[in-house]
PyMOL Python script that loads the backbone (N, CA, C, O; Angstrom):
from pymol import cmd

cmd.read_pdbstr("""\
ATOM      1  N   UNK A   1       0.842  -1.187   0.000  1.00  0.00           N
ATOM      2  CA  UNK A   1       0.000   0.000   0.000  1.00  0.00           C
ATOM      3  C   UNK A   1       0.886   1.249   0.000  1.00  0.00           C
ATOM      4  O   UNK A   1       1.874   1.337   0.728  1.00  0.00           O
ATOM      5  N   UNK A   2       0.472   2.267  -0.892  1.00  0.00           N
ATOM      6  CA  UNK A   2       1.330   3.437  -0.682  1.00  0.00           C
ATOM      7  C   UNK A   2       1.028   4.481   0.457  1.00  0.00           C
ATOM      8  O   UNK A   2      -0.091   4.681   0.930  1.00  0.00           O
ATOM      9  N   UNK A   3       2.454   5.261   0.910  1.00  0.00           N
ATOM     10  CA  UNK A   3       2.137   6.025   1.930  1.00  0.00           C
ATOM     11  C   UNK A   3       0.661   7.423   1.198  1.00  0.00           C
ATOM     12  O   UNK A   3       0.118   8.137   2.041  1.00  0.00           O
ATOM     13  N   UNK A   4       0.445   7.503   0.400  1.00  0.00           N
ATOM     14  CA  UNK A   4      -0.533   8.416   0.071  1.00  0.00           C
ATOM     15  C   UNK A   4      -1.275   7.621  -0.937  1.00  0.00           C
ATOM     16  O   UNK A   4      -0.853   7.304  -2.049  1.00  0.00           O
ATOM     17  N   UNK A   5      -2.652   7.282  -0.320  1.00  0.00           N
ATOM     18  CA  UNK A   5      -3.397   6.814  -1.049  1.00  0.00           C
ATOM     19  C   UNK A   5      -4.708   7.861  -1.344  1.00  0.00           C
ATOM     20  O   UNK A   5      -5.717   7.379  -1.860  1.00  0.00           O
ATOM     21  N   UNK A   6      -4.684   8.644  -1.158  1.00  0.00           N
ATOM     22  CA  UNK A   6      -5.575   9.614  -1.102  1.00  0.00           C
ATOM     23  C   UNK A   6      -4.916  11.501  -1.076  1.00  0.00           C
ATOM     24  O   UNK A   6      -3.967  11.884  -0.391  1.00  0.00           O
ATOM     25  N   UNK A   7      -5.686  12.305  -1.942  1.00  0.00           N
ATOM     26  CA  UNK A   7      -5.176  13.256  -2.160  1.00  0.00           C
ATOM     27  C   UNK A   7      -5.641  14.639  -0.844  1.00  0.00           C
ATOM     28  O   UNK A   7      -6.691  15.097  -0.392  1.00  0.00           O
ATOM     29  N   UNK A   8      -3.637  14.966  -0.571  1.00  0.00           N
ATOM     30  CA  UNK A   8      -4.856  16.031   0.739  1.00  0.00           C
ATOM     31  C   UNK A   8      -3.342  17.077   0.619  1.00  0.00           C
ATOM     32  O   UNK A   8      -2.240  16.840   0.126  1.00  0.00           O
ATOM     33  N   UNK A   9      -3.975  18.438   1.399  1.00  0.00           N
ATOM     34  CA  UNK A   9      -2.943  19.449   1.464  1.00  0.00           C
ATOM     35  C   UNK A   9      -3.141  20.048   3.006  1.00  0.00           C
ATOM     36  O   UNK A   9      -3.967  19.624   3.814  1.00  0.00           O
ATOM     37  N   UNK A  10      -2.134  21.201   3.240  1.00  0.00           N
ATOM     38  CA  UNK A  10      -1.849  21.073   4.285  1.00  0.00           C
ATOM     39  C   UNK A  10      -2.376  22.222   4.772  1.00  0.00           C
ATOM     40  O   UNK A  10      -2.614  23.044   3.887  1.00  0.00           O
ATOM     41  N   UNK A  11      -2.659  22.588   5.957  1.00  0.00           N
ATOM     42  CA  UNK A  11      -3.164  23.506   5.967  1.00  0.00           C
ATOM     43  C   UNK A  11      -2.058  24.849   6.437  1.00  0.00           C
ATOM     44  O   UNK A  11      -1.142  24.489   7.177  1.00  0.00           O
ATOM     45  N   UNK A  12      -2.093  26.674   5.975  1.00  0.00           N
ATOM     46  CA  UNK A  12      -1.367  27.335   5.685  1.00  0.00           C
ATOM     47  C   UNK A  12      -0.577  27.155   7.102  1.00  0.00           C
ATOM     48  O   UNK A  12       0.619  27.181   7.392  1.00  0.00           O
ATOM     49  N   UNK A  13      -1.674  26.975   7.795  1.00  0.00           N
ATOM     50  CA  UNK A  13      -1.048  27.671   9.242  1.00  0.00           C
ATOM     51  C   UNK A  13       0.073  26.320   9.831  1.00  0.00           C
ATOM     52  O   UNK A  13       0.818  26.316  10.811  1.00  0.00           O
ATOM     53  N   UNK A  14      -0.135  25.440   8.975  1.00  0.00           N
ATOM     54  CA  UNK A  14       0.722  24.105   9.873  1.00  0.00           C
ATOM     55  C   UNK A  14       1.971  24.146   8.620  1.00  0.00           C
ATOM     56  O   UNK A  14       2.708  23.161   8.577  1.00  0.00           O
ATOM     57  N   UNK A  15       2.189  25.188   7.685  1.00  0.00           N
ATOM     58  CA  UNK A  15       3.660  25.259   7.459  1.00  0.00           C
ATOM     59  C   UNK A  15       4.552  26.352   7.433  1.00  0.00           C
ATOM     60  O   UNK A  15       4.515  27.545   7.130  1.00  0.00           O
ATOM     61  N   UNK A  16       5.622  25.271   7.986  1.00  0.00           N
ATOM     62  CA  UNK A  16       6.765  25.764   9.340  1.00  0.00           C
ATOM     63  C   UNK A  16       7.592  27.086   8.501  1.00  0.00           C
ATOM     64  O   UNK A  16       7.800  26.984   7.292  1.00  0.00           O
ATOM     65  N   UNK A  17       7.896  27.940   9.040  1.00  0.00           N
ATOM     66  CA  UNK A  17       8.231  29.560   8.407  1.00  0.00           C
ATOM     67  C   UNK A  17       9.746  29.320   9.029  1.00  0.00           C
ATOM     68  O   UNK A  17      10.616  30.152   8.772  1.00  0.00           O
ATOM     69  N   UNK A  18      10.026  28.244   9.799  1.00  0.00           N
ATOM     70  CA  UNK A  18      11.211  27.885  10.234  1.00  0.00           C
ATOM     71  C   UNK A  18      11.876  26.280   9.872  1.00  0.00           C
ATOM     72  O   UNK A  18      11.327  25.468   9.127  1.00  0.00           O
ATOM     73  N   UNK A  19      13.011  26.094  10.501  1.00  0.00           N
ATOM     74  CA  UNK A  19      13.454  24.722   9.307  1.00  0.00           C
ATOM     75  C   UNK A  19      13.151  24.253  10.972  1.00  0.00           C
ATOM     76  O   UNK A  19      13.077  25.255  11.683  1.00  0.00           O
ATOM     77  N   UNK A  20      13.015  23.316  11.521  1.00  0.00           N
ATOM     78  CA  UNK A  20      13.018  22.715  12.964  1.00  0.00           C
ATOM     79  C   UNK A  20      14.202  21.978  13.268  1.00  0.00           C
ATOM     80  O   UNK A  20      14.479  21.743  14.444  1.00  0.00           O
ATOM     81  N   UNK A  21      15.220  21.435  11.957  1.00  0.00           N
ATOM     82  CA  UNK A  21      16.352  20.942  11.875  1.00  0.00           C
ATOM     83  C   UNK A  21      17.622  22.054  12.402  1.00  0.00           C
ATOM     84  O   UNK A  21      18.188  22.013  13.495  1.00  0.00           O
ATOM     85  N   UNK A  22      17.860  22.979  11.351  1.00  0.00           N
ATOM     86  CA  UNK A  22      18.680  23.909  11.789  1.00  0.00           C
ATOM     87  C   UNK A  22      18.258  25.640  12.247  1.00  0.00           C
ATOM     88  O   UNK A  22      18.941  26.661  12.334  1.00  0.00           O
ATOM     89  N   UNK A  23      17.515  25.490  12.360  1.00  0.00           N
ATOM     90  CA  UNK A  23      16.894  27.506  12.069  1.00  0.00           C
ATOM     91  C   UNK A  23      16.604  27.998  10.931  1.00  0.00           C
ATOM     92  O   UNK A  23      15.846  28.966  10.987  1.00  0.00           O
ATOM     93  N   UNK A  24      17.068  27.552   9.518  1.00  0.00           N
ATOM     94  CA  UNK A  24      16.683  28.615   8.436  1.00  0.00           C
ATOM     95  C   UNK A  24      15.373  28.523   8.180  1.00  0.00           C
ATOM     96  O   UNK A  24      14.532  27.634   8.316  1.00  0.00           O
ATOM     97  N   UNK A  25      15.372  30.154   7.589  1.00  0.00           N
ATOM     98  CA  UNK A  25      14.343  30.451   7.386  1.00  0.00           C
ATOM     99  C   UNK A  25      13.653  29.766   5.857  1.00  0.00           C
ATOM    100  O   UNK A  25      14.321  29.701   4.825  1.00  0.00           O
ATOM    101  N   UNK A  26      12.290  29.318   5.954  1.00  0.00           N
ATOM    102  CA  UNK A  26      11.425  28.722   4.788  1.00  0.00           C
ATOM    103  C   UNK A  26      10.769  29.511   4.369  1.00  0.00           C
ATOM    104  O   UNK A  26       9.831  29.692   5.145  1.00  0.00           O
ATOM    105  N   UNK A  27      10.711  30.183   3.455  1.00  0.00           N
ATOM    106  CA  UNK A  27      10.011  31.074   2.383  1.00  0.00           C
ATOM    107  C   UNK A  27       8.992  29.939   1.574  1.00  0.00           C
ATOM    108  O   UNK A  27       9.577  29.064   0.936  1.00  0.00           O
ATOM    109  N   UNK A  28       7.833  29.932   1.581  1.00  0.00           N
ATOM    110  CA  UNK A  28       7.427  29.303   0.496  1.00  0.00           C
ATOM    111  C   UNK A  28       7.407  29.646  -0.924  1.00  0.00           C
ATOM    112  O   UNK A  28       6.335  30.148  -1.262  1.00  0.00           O
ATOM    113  N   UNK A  29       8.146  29.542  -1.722  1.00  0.00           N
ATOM    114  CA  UNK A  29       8.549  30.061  -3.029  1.00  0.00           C
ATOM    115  C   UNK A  29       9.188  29.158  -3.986  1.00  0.00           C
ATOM    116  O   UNK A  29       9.232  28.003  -3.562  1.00  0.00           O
ATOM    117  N   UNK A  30       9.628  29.306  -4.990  1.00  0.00           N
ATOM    118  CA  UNK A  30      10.437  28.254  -5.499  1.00  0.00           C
ATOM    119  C   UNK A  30      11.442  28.055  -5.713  1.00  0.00           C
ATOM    120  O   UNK A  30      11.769  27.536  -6.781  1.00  0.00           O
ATOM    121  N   UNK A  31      12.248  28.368  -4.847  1.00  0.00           N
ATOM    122  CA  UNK A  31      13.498  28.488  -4.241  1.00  0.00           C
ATOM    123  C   UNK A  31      13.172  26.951  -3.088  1.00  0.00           C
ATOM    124  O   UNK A  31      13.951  26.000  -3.158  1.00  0.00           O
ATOM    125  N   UNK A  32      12.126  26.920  -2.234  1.00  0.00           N
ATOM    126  CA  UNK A  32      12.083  26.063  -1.511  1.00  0.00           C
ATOM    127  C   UNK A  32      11.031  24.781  -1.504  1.00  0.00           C
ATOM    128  O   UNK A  32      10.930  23.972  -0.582  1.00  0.00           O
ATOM    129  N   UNK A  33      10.252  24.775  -2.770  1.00  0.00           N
ATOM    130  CA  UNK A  33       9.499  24.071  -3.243  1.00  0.00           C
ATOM    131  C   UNK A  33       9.673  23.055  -4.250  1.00  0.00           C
ATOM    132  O   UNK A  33       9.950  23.553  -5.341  1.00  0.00           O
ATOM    133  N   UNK A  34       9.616  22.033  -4.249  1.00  0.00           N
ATOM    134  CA  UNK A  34       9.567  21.040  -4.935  1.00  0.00           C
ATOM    135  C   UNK A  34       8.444  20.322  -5.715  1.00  0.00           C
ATOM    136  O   UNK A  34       7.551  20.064  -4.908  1.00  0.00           O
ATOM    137  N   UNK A  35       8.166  19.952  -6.785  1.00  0.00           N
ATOM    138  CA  UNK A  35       6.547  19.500  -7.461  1.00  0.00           C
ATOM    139  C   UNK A  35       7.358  18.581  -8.416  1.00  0.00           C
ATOM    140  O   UNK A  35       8.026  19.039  -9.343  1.00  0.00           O
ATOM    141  N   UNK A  36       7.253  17.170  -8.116  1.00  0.00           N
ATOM    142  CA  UNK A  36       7.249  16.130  -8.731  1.00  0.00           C
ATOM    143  C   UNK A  36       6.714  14.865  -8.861  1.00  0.00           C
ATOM    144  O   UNK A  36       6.159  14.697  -7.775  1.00  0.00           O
ATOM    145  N   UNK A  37       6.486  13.575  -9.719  1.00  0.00           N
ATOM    146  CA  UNK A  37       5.847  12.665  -9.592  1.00  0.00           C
ATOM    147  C   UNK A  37       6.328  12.294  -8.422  1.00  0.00           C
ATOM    148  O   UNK A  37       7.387  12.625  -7.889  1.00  0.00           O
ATOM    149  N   UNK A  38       5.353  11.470  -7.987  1.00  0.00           N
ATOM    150  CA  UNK A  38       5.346  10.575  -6.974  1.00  0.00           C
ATOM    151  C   UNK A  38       4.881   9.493  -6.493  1.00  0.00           C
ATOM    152  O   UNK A  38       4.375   9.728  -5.396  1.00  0.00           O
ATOM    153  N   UNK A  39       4.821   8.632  -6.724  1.00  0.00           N
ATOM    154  CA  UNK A  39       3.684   7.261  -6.945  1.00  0.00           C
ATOM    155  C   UNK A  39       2.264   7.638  -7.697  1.00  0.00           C
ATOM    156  O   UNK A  39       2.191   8.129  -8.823  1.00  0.00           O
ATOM    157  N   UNK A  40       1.731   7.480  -7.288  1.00  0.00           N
ATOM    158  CA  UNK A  40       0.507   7.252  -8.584  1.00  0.00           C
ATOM    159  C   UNK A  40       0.202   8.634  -8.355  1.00  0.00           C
ATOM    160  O   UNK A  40      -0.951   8.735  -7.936  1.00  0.00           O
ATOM    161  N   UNK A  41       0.824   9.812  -8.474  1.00  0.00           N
ATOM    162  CA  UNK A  41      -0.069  11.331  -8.191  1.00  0.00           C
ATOM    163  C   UNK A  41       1.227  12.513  -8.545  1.00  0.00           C
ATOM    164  O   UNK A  41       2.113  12.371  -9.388  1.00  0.00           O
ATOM    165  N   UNK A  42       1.037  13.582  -7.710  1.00  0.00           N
ATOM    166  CA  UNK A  42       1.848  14.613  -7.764  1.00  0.00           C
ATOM    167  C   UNK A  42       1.902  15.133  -6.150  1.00  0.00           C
ATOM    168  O   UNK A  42       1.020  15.291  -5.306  1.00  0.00           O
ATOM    169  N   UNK A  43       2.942  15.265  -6.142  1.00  0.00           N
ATOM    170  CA  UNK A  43       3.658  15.368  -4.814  1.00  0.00           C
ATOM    171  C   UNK A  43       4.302  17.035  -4.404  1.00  0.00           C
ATOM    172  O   UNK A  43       5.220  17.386  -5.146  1.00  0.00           O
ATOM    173  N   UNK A  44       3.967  17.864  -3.505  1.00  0.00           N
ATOM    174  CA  UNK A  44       4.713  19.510  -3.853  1.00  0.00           C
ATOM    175  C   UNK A  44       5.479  19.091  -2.039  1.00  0.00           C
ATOM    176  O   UNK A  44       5.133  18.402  -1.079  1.00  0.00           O
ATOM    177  N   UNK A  45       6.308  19.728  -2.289  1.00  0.00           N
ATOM    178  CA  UNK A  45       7.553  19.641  -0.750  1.00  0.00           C
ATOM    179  C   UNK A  45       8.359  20.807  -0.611  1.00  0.00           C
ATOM    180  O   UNK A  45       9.074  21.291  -1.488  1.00  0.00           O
ATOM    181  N   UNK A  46       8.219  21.163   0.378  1.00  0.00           N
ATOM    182  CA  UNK A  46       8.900  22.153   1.105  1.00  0.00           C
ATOM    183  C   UNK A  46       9.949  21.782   1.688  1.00  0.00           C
ATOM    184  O   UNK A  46       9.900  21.388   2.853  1.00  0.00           O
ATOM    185  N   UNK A  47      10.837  21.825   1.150  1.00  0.00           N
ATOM    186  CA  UNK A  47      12.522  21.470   2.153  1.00  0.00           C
ATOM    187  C   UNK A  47      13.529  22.810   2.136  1.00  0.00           C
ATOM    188  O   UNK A  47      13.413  23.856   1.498  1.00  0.00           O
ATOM    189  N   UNK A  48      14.531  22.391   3.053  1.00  0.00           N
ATOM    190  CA  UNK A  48      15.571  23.605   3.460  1.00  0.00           C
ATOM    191  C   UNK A  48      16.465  23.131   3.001  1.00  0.00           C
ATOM    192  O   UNK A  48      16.754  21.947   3.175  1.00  0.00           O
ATOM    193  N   UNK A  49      17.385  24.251   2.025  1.00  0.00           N
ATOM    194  CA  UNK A  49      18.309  24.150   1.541  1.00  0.00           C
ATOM    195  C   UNK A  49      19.459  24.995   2.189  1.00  0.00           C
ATOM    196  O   UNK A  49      19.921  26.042   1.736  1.00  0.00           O
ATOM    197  N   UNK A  50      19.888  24.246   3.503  1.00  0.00           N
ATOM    198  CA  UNK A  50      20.936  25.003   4.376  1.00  0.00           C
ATOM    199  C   UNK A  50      21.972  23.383   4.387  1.00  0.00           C
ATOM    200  O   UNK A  50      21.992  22.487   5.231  1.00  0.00           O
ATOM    201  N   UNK A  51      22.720  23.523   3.119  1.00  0.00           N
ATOM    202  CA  UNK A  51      23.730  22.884   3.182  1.00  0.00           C
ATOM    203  C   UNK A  51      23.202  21.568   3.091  1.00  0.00           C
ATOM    204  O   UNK A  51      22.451  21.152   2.209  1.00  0.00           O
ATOM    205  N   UNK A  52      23.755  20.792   4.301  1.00  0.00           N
ATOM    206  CA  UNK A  52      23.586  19.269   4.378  1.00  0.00           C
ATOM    207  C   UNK A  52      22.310  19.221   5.404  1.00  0.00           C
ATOM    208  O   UNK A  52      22.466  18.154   5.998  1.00  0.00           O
ATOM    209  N   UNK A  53      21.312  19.748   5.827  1.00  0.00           N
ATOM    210  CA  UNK A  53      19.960  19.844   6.509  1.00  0.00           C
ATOM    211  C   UNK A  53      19.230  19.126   5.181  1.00  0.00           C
ATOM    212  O   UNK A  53      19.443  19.214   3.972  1.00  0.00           O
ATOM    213  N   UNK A  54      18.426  18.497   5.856  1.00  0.00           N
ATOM    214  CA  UNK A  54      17.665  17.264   5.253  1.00  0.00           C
ATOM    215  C   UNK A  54      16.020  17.349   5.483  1.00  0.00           C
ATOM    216  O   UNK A  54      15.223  16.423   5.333  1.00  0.00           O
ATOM    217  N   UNK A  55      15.732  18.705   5.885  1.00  0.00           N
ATOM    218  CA  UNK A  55      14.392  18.846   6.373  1.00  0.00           C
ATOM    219  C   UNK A  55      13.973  18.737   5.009  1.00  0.00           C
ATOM    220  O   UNK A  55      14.574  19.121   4.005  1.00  0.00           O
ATOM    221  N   UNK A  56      12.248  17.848   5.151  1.00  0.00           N
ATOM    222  CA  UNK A  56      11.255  18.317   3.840  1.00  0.00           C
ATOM    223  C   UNK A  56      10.253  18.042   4.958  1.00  0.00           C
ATOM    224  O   UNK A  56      10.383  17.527   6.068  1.00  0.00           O
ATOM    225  N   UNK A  57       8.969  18.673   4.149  1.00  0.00           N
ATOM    226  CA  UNK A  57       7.940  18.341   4.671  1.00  0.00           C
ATOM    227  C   UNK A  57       6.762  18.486   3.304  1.00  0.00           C
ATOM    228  O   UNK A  57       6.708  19.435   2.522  1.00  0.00           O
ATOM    229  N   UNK A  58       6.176  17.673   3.301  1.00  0.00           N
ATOM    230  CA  UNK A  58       5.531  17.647   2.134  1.00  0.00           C
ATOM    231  C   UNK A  58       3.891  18.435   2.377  1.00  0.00           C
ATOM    232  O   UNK A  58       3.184  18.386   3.384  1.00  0.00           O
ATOM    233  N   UNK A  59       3.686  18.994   1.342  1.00  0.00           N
ATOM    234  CA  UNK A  59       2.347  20.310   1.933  1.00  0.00           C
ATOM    235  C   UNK A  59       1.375  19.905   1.257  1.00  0.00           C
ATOM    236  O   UNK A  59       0.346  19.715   1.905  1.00  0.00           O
ATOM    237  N   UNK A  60       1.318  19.597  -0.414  1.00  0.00           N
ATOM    238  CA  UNK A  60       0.688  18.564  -0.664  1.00  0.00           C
ATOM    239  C   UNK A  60       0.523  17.343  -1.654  1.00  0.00           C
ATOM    240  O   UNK A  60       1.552  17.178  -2.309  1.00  0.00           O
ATOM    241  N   UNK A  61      -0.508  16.418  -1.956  1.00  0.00           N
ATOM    242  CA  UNK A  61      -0.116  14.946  -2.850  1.00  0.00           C
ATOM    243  C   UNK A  61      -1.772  14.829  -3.515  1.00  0.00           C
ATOM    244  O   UNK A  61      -2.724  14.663  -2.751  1.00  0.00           O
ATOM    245  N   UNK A  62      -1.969  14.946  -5.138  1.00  0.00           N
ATOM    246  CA  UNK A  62      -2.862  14.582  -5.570  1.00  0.00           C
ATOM    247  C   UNK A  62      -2.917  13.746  -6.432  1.00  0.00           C
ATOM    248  O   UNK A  62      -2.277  13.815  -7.481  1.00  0.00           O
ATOM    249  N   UNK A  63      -3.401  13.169  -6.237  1.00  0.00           N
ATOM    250  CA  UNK A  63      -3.326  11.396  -7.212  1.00  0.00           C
ATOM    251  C   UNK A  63      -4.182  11.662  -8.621  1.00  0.00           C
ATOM    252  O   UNK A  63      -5.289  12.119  -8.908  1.00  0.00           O
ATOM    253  N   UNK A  64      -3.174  11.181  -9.245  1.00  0.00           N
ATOM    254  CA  UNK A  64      -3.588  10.989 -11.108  1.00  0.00           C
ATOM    255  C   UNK A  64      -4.891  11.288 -11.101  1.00  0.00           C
ATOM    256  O   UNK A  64      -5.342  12.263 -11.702  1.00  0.00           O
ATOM    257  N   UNK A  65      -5.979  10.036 -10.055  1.00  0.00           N
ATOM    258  CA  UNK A  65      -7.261  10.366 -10.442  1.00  0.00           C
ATOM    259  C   UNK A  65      -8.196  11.357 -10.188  1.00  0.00           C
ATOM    260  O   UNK A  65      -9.312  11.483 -10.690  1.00  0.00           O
ATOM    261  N   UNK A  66      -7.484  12.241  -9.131  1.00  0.00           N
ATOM    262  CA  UNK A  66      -8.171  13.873  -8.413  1.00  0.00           C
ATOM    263  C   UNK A  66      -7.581  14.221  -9.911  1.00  0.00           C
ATOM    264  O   UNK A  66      -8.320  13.643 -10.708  1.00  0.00           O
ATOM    265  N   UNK A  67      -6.572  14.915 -10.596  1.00  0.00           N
ATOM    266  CA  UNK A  67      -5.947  15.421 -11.330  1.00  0.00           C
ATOM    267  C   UNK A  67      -7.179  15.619 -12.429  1.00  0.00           C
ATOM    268  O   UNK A  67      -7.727  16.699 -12.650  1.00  0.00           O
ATOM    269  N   UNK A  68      -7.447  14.582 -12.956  1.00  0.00           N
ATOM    270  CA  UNK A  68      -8.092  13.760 -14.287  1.00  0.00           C
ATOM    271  C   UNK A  68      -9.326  14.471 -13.967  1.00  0.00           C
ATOM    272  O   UNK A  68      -9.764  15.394 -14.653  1.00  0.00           O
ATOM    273  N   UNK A  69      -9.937  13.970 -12.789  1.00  0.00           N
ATOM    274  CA  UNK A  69     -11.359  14.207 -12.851  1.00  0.00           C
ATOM    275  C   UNK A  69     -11.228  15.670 -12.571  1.00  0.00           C
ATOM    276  O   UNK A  69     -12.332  16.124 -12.871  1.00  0.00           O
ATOM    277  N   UNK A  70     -10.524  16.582 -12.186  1.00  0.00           N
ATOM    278  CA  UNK A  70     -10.249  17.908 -11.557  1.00  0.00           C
ATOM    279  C   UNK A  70     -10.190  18.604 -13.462  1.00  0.00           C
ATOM    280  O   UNK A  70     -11.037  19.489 -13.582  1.00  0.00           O
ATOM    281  N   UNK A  71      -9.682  18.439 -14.315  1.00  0.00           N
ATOM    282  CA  UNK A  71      -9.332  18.821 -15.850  1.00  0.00           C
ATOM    283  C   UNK A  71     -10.656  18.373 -15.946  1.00  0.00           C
ATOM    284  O   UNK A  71     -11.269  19.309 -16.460  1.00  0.00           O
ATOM    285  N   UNK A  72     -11.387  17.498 -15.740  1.00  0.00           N
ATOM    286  CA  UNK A  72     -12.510  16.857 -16.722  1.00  0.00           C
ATOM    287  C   UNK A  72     -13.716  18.332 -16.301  1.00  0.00           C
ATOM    288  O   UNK A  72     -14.427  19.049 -17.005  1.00  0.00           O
ATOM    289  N   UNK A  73     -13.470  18.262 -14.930  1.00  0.00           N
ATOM    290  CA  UNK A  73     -14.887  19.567 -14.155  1.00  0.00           C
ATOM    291  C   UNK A  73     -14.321  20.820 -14.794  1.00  0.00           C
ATOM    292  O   UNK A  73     -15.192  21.689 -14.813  1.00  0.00           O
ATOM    293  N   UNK A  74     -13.014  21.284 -15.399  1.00  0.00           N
ATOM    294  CA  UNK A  74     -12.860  22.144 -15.566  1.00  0.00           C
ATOM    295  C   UNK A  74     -13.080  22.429 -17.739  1.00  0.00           C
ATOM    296  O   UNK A  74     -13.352  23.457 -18.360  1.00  0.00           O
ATOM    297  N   UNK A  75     -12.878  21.395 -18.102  1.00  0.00           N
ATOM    298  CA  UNK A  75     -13.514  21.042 -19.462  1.00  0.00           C
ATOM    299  C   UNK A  75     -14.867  21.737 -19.852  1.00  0.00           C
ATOM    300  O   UNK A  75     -15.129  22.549 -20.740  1.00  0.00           O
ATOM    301  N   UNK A  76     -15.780  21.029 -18.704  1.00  0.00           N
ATOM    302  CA  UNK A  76     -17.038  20.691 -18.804  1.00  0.00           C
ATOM    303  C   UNK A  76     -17.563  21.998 -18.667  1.00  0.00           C
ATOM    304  O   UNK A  76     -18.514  22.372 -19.353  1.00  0.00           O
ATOM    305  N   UNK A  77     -16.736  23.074 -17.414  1.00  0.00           N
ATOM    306  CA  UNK A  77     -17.506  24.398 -17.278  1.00  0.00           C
ATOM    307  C   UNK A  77     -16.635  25.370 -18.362  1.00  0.00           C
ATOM    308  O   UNK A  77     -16.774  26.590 -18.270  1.00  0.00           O
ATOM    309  N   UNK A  78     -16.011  24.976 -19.074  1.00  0.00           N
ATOM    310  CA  UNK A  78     -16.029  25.742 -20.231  1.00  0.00           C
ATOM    311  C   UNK A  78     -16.988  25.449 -21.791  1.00  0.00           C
ATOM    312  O   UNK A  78     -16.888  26.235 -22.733  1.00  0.00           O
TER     313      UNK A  78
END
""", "prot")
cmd.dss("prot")
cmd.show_as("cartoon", "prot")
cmd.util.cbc("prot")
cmd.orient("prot")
């Protein structure tokens, strides 16, 4: 079973404006954002890029089939 079987995001206030690993500061921007596949969906991550700090935290994951049907509702109201 995959760790995300279902599509969800995070809410504003539960991401960290700080790294909890070393102190730097997290800008959400794309400088500190990440958006790539990820098992059956799309995956966006917030990590700190202070050297060898290894923080991510992932904000959010929508699976192929939210995606699909999400383009299809947006088709339809055009």
């Amino acid at each position: 079973m995959s760790k995300y079987d279902k599509s969800f995001s995070v809410d504003e206030e539960n991401i960290p404006s700080e790294c909890p690993i070393c102190g730097n500061d997290l800008l959400p921007t794309s400088e500190y954002i990440d958006i790539h596949y990820h098992a059956d969906g799309i995956r966006t991550v917030l990590y700190c890029n202070n050297g060898d700090c290894n923080f991510k935290k992932v904000l959010s994951y929508e699976t192929n089939k939210d995606v699909e049907k999400s383009m299809s509702e947006e088709d339809d109201e055009n």
